[in-house]
C-alpha positions in Angstrom: -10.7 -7.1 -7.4 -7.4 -7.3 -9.5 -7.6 -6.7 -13.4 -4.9 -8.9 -15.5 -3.7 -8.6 -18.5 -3.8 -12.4 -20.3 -2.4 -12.2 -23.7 -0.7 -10.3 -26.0 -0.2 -11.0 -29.6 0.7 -9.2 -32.7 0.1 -9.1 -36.8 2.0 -7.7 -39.2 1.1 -6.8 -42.9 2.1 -8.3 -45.6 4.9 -5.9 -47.5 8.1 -5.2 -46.1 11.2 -3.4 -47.1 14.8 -2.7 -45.2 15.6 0.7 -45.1 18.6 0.3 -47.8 15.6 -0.8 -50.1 13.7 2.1 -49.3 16.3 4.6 -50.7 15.7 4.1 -54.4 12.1 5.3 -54.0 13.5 8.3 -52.2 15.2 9.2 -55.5 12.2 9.2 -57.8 10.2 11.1 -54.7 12.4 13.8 -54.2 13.3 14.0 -58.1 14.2 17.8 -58.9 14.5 18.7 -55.6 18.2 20.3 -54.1 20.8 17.8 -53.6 21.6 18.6 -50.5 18.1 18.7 -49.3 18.0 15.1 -50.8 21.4 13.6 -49.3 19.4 15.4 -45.7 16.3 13.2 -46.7 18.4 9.8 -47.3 20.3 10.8 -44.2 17.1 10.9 -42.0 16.2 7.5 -43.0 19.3 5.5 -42.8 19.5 7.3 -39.1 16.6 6.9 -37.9 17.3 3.6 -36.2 14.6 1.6 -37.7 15.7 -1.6 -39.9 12.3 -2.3 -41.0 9.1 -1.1 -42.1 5.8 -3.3 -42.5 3.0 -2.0 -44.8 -0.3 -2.5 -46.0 0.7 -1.1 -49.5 3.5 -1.8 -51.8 6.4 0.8 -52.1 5.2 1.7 -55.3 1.6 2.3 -54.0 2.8 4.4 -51.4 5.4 6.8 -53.4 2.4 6.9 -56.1 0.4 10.1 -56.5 -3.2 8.6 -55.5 -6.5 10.2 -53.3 -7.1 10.7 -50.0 -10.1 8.4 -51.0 -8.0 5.3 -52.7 -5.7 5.4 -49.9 -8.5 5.5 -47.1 -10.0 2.6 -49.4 -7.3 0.4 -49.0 -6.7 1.4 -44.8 -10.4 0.1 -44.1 -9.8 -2.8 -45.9 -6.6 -3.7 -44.8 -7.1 -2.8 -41.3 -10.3 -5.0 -40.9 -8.0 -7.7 -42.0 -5.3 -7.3 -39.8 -8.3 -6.4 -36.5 -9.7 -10.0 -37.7 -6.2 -11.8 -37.7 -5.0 -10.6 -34.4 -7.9 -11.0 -32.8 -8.2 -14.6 -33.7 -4.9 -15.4 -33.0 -4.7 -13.6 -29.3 -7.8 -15.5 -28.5 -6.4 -18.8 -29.8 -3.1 -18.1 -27.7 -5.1 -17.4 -24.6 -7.4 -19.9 -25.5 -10.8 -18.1 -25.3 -14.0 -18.5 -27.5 -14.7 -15.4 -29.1 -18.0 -15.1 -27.2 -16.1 -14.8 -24.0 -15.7 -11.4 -24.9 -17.7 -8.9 -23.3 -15.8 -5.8 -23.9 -13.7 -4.8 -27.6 -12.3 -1.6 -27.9 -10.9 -0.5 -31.4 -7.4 1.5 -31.7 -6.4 3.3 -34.3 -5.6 6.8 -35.7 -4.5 6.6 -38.9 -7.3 6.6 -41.2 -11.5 7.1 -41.3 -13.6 4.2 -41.1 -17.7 4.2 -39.8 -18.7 2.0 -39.0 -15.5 1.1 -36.7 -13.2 -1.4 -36.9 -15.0 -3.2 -33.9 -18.4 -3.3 -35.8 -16.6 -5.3 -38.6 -15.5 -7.5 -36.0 -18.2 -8.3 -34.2 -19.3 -9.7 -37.5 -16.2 -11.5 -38.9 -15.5 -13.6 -35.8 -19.1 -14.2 -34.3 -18.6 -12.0 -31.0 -21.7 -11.6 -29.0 -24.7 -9.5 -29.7 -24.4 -7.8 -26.2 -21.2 -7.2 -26.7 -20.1 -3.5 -25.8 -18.1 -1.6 -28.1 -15.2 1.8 -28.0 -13.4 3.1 -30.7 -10.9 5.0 -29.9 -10.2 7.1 -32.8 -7.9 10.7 -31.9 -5.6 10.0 -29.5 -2.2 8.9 -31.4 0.4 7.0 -30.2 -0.7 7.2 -26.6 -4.0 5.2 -27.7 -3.0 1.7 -26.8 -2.4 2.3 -23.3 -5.9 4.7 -23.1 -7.1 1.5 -24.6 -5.8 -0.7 -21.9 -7.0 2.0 -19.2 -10.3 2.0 -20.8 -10.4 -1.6 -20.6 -9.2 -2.0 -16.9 -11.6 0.1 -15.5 -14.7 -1.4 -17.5 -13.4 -4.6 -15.6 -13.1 -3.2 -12.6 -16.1 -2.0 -12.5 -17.7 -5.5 -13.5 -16.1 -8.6 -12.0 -15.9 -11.8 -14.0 -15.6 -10.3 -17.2 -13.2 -10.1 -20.5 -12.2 -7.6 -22.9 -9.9 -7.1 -26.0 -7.9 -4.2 -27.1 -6.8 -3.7 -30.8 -4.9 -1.5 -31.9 -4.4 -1.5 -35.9 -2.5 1.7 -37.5 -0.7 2.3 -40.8 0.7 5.5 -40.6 2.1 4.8 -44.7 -1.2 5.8 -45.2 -1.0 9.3 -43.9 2.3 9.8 -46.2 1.5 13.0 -48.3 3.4 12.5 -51.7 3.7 16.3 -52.3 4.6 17.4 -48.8 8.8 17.5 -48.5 8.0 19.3 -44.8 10.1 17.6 -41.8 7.2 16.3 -40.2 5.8 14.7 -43.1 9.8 13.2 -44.2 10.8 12.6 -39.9 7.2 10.8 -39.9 8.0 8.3 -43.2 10.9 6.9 -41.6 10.1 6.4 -38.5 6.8 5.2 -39.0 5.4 1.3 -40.3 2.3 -0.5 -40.1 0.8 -3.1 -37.9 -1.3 -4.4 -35.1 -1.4 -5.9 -31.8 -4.2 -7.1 -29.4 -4.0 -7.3 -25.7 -6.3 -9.9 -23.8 -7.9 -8.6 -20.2 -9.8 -10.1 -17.8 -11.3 -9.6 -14.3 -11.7 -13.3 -13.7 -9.4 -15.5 -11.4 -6.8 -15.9 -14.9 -2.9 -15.5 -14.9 -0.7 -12.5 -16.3 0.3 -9.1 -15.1 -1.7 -7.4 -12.8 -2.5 -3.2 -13.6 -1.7 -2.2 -10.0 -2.5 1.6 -11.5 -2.6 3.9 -14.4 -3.2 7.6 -14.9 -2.6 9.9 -17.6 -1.0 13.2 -17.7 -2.0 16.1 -19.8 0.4 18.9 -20.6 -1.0 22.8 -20.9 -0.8 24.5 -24.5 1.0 22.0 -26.6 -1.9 21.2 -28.1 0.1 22.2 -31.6 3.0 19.8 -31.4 1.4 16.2 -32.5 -1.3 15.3 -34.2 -3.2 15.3 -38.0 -4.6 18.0 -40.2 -7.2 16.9 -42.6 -6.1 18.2 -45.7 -7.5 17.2 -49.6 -5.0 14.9 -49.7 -5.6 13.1 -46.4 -4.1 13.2 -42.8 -1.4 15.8 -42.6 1.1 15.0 -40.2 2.2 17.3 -37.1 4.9 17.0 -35.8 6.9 19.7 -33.4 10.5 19.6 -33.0 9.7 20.9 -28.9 8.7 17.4 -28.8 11.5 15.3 -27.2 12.7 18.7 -24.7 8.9 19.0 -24.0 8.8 15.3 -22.9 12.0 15.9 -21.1 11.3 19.1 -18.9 7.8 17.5 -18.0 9.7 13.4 -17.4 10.4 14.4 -13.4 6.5 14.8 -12.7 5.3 12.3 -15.2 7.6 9.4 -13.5 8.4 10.2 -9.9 4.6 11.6 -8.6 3.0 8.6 -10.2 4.9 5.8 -8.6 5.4 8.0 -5.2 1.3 7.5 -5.1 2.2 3.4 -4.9 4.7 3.7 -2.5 7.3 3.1 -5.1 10.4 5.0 -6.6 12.0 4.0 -10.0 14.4 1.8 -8.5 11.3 -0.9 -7.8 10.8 -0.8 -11.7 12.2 -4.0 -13.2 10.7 -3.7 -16.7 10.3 -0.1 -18.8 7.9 -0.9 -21.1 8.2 2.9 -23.1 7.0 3.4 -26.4 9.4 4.2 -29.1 8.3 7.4 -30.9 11.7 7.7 -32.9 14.7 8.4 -33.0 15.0 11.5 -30.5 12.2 10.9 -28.0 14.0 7.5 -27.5 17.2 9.0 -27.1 16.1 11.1 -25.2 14.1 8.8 -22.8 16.9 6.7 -22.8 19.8 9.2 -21.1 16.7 10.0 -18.6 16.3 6.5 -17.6 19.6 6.2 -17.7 20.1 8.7 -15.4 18.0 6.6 -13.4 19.6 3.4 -13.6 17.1 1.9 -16.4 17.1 0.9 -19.8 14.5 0.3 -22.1 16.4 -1.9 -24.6 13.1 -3.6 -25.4 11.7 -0.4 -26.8 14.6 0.2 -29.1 14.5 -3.0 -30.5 11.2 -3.0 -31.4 11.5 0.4 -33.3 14.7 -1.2 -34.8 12.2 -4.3 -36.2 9.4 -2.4 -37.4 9.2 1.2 -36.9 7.0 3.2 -34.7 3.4 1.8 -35.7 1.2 5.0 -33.5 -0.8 3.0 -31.0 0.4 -0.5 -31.6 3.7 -0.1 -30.7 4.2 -0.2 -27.0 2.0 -3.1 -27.2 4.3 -5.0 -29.0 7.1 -4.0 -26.3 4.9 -5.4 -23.8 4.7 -8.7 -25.7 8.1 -9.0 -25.9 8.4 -8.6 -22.0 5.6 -10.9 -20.8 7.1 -13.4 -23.8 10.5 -13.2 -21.4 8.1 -14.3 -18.2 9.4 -11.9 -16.0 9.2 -13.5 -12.3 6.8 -13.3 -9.9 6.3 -10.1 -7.8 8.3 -7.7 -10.8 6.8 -4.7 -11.4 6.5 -3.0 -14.9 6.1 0.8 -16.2 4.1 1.2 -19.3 4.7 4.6 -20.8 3.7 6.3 -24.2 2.8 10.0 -25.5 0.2 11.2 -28.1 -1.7 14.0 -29.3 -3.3 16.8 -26.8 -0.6 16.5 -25.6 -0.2 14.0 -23.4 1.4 11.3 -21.1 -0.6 7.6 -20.4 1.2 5.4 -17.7 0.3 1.9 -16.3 2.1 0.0 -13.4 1.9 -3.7 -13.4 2.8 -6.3 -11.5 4.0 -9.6 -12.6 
């Protein structure tokens, strides 16, 4: 019994600035700081290969000095907006009724909300009463693939059904005014806001086919990505082992996974690889390269908006199925988060 994925479709939020617009904000931010440290700071963001950011607050909101508890105020709100919008719009694009749902799972890491996002849902757009309901809450930027994972085996498990994964982050919610660490400065520019929600079903529909997925955890890095709860909200963490982590692991991540599918990466016609910035995607990029791959898709989506956490590699998937690969392609779906970890799906077109 073959799980498919139907639709995907994204929102974004409502602000927006290019990153040459960005740089004024930098200068009343880092006022009194070294100016060296400063020209470092600018230099980050105008290399950090993103064009765009989307946000649920202004510019001035974000470089203003405000609580853990205004800023928290405004991701519930905005985020149950941008859950309700996608949603609506995914279902209208794949035609369903919301009550043909009989599975929601909530994404999102970037701020504290109970009840969850899928609760506020189930209200706002009249799913059923027996609906059942996961939030994922702590798992980062590998979340919307665990989400999809979650999804597909909940399916699997009961034929004839339908499910809807949403992812909603705003990592400009996490920025921490008075930290000038390079997590907290790498994080601002490669990071935006948005959403994205990805349509499954275990009924006779059409889309890609999740031939497999596993994930893969990696020993003792728990320290390099995640959140510390500080006074003044979600502190990011971010290693610099990161990217050569992710590169000394790549060979058994890759090559075991699509060995157990009778496949090498030469079968792979679409790499559908979340961007996590700058360096992870370079990085990613010479080892597919090595490989005979490119994941051209991925860099242009962190070019147009940034890395949004758990969205993102949903909204590199969009842009593939949007392309309508031909029958009988196979895709690799690939992203890392916090624990840490690897999440992969194969599909087949």
């Amino acid at each position: 019994m073959s799980v498919k994925i139907n639709t995907v479709d994204k929102q974004l939020p409502k602000f927006s600035r290019i990153t040459e617009e960005i740089l004024p904000f930098l200068d009343t931010w880092l006022h009194g700081q070294d100016e060296r440290f400063i020209r470092k700071v600018k230099k980050i963001f105008e290399s950090a290969l993103v064009d765009k950011r989307y946000s649920i607050m202004d510019p001035i909101e974000v470089f203003t000095n405000t609580s853990f508890e205004s800023r928290n105020d405004i991701y519930v709100r905005e985020m149950i907006d941008l859950g309700e919008k996608v949603l609506v719009k995914a279902l209208a694009k794949a035609n369903w009724k919301p009550t043909d749902l009989d599975f929601i799972i909530t994404v999102s890491c970037t701020g504290i909300m109970i009840p969850s996002l899928d609760a506020y849902l189930i209200n706002k757009v009249q799913l059923r009463q027996d609906i059942v309901r996961l939030p994922v809450t702590e798992m980062g930027c590998a979340a919307g693939i665990s989400g999809i994972i979650y999804a597909k085996n909940f399916l699997q498990a009961n034929p004839g059904k339908r499910a809807a994964v949403i992812a909603v982050e705003s990592p400009t919610a996490t920025f921490q005014l008075n930290d000038y660490s390079m997590a907290n400065i790498v994080s601002a520019a490669i990071f935006g806001d948005g959403a994205a929600c990805v349509l499954l079903s275990s009924q006779e529909e059409e889309g890609p086919e999740i031939v497999d997925e596993s994930m893969y955890h990696f020993y003792d890095k728990i320290h390099m990505m995640g959140f510390k709860l500080t006074n003044m909200g979600l502190q990011m963490v971010l290693d610099i082992e990161v990217p050569e982590t992710i590169a000394f692991h790549f060979p058994n991540i890759i090559h075991p996974f699509l060995e157990k599918n009778n496949l090498s990466i030469n079968d792979i016609d679409h790499l559908i690889f979340h961007p996590g910035g700058k360096k992870i995607v370079q990085t990613v990029e010479d080892l597919f390269g090595d490989l005979g791959k490119n994941i051209d898709d991925t860099k242009e989506v962190l070019r147009l908006y940034g890395n949004m956490s758990s969205a993102t590699v949903l909204y590199v998937l969009e842009r593939i199925m949007d392309n309508q690969p031909a029958k009988g392609e196979k895709g690799l779906m690939l992203s890392f988060g916090p624990g840490f970890s690897a999440q992969r799906i194969l599909l087949q077109f």
